[in-house]
N, C-alpha and C positions, 0 to 999 in steps of 0.2 A: 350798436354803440355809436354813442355823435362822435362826431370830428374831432372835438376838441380832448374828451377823453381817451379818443385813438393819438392825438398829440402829445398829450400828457406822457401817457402810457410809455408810447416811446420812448421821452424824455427824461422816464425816470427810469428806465432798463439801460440809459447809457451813464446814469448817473450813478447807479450799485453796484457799475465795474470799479466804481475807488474804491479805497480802504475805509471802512469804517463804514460806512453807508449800506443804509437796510432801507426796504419796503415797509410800510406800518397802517397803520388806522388810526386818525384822530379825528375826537367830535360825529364819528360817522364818514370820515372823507379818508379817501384815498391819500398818504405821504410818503415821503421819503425823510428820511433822518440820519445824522449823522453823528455817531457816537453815543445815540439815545434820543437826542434832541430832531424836531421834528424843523425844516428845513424847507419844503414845497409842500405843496398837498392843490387837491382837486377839489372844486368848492362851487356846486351850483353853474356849472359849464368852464367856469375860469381856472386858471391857475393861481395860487396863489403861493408867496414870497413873504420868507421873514428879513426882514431888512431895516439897516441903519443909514445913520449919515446921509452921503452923494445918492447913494443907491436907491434907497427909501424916497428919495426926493427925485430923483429922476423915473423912479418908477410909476410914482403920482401922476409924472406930465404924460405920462403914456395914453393915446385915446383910449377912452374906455374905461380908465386904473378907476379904481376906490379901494376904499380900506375895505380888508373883510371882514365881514358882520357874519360870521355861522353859523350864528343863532337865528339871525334874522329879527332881533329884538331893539334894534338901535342900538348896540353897543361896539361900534368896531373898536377889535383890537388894532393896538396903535402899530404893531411892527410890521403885520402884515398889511400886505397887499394885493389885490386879485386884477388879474389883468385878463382882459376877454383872448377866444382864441382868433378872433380876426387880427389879433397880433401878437400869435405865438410866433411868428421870426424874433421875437424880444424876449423869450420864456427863456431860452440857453442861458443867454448872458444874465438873467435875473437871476437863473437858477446857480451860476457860479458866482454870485455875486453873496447868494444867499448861503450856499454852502463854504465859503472862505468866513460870511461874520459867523453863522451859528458855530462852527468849526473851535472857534474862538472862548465859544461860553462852553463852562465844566460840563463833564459826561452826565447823562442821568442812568 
């Protein structure tokens, strides 16, 4: 297993001691969601971040950030973000940044 999804992994077994937050599968990638809605996931080495606002825009300036594209077709989705794991000391704080707005949109 790389590094970066031994990062992840971790990062999301401390993140499904909250309430409401589960383990999942989207598009083929490893997530985390909460209350149905999918929140981090693992994407081609990175982590990736559903995010608004500050967050969304601070996560861009991160070296390395882009929007993720899972397809791989030219089409990034605009909330998310993948950030590499040469700066997973930044995944934590993305990851609660991420689970407080998803938290926010209705259950599915």
């Amino acid at each position: 297993m790389n590094e970066g999804r031994h990062l992840f992994d971790k990062l999301a077994e401390q993140l499904i001691a909250q309430p409401n937050v589960a383990r999942g599968v989207m598009f083929g990638m490893p997530i985390v969601k909460v209350n149905g809605n999918a929140f981090i996931g693992f994407n081609k080495g990175n982590a990736t971040f559903k995010l608004n606002g500050q967050g969304h825009a601070d996560a861009l300036h991160v070296n390395g950030a882009v929007l993720s594209d899972p397809s791989g077709r030219g089409r990034p989705m605009k909330e998310w973000v993948e950030i590499p794991p040469e700066e997973s000391s930044q995944w934590e704080k993305f990851a609660q940044l991420a689970l407080t707005y998803v938290s926010t949109l209705p259950p599915k």
